[in-house]
C-alpha positions in Angstrom: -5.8 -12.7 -29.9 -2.7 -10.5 -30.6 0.2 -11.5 -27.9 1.0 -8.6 -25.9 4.3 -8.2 -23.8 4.5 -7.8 -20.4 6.4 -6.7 -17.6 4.7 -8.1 -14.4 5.5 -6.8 -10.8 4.4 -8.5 -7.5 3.5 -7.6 -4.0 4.3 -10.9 -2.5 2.6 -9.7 0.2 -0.3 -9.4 -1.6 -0.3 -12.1 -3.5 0.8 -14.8 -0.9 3.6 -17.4 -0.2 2.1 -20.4 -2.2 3.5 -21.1 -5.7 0.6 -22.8 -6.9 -1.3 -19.3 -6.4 1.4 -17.6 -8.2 1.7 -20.1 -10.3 -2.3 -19.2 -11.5 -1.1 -15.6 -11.8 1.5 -15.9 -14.3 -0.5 -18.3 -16.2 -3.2 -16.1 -16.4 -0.6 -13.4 -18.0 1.0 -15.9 -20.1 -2.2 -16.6 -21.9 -2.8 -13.0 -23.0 0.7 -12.7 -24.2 4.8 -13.4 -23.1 6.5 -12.0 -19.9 9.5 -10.4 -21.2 10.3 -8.9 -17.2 9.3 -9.8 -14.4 9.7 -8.8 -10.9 9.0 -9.6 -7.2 8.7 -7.0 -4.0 8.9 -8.2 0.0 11.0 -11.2 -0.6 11.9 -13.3 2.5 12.8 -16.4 3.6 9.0 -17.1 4.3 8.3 -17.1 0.5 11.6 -19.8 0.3 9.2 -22.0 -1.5 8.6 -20.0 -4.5 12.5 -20.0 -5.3 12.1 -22.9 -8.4 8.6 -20.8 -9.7 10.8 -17.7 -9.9 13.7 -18.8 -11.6 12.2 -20.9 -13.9 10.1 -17.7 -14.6 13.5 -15.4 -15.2 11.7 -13.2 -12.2 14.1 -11.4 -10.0 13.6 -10.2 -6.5 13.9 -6.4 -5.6 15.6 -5.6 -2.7 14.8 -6.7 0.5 16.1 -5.1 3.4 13.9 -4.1 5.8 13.7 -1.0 8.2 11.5 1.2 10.2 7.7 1.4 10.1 7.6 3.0 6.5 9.2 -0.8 5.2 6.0 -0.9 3.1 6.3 2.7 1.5 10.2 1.9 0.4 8.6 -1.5 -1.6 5.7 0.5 -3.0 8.3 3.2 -4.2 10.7 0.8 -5.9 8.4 -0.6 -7.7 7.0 2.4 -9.3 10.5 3.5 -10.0 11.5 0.1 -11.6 8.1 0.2 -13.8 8.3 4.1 -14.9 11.9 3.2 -15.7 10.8 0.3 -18.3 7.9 2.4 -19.2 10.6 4.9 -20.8 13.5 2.8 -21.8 11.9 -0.6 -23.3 10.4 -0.3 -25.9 9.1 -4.0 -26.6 7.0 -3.6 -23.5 3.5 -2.7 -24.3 1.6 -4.3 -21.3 2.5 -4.2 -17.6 0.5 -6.3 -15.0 0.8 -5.3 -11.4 0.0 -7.9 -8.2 -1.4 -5.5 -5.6 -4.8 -4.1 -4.9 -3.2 -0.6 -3.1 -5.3 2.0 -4.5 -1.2 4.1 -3.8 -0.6 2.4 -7.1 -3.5 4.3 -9.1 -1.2 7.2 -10.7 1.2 4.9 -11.6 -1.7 3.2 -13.9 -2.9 6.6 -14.9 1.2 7.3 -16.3 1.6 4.2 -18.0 -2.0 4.1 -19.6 -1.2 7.5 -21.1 1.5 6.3 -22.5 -0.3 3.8 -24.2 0.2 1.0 -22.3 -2.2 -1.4 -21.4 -2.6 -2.4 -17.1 -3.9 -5.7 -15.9 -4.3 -5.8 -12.0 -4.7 -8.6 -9.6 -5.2 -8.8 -6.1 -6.8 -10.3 -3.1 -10.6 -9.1 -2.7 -9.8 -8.4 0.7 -7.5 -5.5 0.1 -8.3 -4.5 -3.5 -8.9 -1.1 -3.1 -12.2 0.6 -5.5 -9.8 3.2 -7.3 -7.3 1.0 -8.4 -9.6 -1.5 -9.9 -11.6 1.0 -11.6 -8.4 2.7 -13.1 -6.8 -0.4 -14.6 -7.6 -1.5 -18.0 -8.7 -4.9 -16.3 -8.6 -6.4 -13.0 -8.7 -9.9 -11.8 -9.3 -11.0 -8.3 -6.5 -13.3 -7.5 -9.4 -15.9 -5.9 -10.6 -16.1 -9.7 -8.1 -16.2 -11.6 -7.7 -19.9 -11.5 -11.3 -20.9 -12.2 -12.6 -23.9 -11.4 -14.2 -25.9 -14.0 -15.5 -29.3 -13.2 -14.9 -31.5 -16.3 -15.6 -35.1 -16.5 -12.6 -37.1 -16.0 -10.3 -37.5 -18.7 -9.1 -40.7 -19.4 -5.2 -41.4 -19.3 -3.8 -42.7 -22.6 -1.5 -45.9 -21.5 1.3 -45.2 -23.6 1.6 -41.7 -23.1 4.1 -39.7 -20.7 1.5 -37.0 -20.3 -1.9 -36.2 -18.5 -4.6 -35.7 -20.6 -6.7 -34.5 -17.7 -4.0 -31.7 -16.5 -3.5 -31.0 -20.3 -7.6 -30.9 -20.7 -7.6 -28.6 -17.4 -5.5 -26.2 -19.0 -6.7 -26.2 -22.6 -10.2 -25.2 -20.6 -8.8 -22.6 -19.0 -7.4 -20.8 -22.1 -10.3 -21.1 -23.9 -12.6 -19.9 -21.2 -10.1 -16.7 -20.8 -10.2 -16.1 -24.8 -11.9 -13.0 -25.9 -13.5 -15.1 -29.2 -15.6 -18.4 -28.7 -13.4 -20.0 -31.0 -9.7 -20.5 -31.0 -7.8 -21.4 -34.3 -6.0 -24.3 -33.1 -2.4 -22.9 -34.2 -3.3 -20.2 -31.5 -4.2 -22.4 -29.0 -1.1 -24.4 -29.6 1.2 -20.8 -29.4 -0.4 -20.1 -25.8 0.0 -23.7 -24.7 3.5 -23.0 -25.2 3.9 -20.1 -23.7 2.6 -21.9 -20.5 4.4 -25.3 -21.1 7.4 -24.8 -23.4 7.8 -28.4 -23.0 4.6 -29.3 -24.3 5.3 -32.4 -27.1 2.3 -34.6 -28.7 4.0 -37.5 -28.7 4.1 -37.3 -24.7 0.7 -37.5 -25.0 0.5 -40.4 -27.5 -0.3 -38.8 -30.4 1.3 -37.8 -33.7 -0.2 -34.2 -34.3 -1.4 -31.6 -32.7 -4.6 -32.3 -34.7 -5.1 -35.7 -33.5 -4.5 -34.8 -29.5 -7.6 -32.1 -29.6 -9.9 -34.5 -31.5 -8.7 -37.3 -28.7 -9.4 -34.6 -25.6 -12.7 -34.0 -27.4 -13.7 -37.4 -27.7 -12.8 -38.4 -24.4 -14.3 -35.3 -22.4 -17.6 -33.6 -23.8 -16.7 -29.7 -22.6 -14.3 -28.8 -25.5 -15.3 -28.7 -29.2 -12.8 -29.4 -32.4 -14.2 -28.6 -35.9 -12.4 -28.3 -39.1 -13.1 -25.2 -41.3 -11.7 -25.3 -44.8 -8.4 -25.8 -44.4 -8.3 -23.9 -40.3 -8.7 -26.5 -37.5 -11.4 -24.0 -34.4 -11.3 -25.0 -30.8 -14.0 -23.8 -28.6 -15.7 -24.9 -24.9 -18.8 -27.1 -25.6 -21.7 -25.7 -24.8 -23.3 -26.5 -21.5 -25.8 -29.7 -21.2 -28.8 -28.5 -19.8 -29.7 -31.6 -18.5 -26.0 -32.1 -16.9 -27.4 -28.5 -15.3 -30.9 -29.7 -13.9 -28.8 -31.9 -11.5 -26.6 -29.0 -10.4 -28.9 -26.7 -8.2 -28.8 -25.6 -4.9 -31.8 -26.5 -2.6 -32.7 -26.3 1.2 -30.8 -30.0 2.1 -27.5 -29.5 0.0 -26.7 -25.7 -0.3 -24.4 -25.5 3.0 -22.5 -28.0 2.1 -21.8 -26.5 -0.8 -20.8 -23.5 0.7 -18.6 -24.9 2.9 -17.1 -27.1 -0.2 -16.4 -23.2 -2.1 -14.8 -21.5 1.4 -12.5 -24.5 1.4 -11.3 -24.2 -1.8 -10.0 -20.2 -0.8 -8.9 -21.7 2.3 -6.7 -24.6 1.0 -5.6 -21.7 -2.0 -4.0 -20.2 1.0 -7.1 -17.1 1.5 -7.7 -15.9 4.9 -10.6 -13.6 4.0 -12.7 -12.7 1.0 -15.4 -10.2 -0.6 -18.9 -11.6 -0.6 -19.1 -10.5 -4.4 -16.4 -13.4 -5.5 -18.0 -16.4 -3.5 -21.4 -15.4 -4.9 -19.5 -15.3 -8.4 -18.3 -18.6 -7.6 -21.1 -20.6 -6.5 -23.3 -19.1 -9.6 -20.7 -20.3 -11.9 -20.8 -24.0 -10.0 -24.7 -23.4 -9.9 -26.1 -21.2 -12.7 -29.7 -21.6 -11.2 -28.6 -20.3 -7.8 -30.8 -17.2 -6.2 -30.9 -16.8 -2.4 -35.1 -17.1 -2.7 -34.5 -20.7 -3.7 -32.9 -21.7 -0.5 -34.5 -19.8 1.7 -33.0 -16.0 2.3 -34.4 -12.8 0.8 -30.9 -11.2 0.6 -27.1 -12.7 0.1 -26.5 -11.2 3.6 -29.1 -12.6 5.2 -27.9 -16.0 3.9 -24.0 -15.4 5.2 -25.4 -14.3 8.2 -26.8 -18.3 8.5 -23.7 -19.9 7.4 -22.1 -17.8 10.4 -24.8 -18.9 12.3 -23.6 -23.0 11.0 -20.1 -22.0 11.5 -19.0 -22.1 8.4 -17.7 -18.8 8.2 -17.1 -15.4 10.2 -18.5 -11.9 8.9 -16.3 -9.1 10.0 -16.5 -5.2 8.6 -13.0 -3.3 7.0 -12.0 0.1 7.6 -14.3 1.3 5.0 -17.4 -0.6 6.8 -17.5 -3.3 3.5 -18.4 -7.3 5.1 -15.6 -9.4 4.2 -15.4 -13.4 4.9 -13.2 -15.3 6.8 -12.5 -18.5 6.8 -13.0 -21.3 9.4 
């Protein structure tokens, strides 16, 4: 995977006041490549708790002052301006990423794909508009782009400063997020960098690289290590179908389960969501999963029971689309 350079520009707005969600969002950048630029839009005090994720981040904050009803507008038109303007004048940037979902945004995409840019977009489901996500060269919902493996738990080395499990967590994520199955492991290694420029072996107990993979591996059955000539290739296990038979939905334990998933986007700081990314969700927790096995001829008909349970509320947008909102 080549590494790409980006400039990334957030609606805070859109993307929320907790840094552990914006926190997801610039890992997910920093595994396709390094954020040379980055910049923020609607900073307040409200978002105070983001200061140490910013700095340490090199982000700075566009202006803030506030007036009138067209406040929005004047934060939407900066950041246009500020991206057109690295668009032209750096050229070490060949990627942009853009935190918002407002379809206002597409010709800006349009501009900077012509000029051969590449455009990754993330937002909320709730407000990512149609046209925007079908102009950008990807998209990521921001309720995905930490996903949510469940790995057996990694056991702590005693005489080690680091986590494995956190460290295991993350090597997961990269992996799951690569375009190839396998990962040479000096690549890995470069991304884990990128994301932790701290990261030393010896915090974790051991004296290469080499030697912490084939630990993680032994210790946790979803990652693979295998030597190839003289190339070391990292790649996620693949799934136990036995470990699978004991993860399906039925009749007694499916609204629990539910209720386990809209807590997650609750606690992640999501008020409401698309129906698209909790089904997404529970058929990666549940790859069996159809709504004939617990009961419900359609997805809707089954929300309409969990509404019914109270574990959620169905409401309708402008554009007549059912969203979800949290209890």
């Amino acid at each position: 995977m080549s590494t790409s350079r980006f400039a990334v520009f957030v609606d805070l707005e859109n993307a929320g006041g907790k840094a552990e969600t914006l926190n997801s969002i610039l890992e997910k950048v920093k595994i396709r490549g390094d954020i040379l630029i980055g910049k923020v839009y609607g900073y307040t005090e409200k978002f105070g708790g983001l200061k140490e994720l910013l700095l340490s981040n090199t982000f700075t904050v566009g202006p803030s002052l506030r007036h009138g009803v067209a406040q929005k507008n004047n934060a939407d038109i900066l950041l246009v301006l500020d991206a057109m303007e690295i668009a032209y004048t750096n050229p070490l940037i060949d990627s942009f990423c853009i935190v918002s979902g407002d379809s206002d945004y597409t010709p800006l995409v349009g501009k900077l794909k012509s000029m051969g840019k590449f455009v990754l977009g993330i937002s909320r489901s709730e407000v990512a508009s149609t046209i925007f996500i079908n102009a950008c060269n990807e998209f990521q919902f921001l309720e995905s782009v930490s996903p949510r493996r469940q790995p057996q738990k990694a056991k702590k080395v005693d005489n080690a400063a680091g986590d494995d499990s956190d460290l295991l967590k993350l090597v997961e994520s990269i992996l799951d997020d690569h375009n190839e199955e396998e990962v040479f492991a000096s690549e890995l290694k470069g991304i884990l960098l990128r994301l932790r420029p701290d990261l030393n072996e010896r915090h974790y107990g051991a004296s290469t690289f080499f030697k912490l993979l084939t630990r993680l591996s032994q210790q946790d059955g979803n990652i693979k290590v295998r030597s190839d000539n003289y190339d070391v290739m990292v790649s996620l296990a693949a799934e136990d179908g036995a470990a699978g038979k004991n993860r399906e939905l039925t009749t007694d334990n499916w609204v629990e389960a539910f209720r386990e998933q809209l807590k997650h986007y609750k606690d992640d700081g999501f008020e409401r969501i698309n129906p698209s990314i909790l089904k997404a969700d529970i058929q990666s927790l549940y790859p069996d999963f159809q709504e004939k096995s617990v009961g419900f001829k359609r997805f809707s008909d089954l929300l309409k029971e969990l509404e019914k349970e109270k574990v959620l509320h169905l409401e309708m947008d402008q554009q007549k689309n059912m969203l979800i909102k949290m209890l």
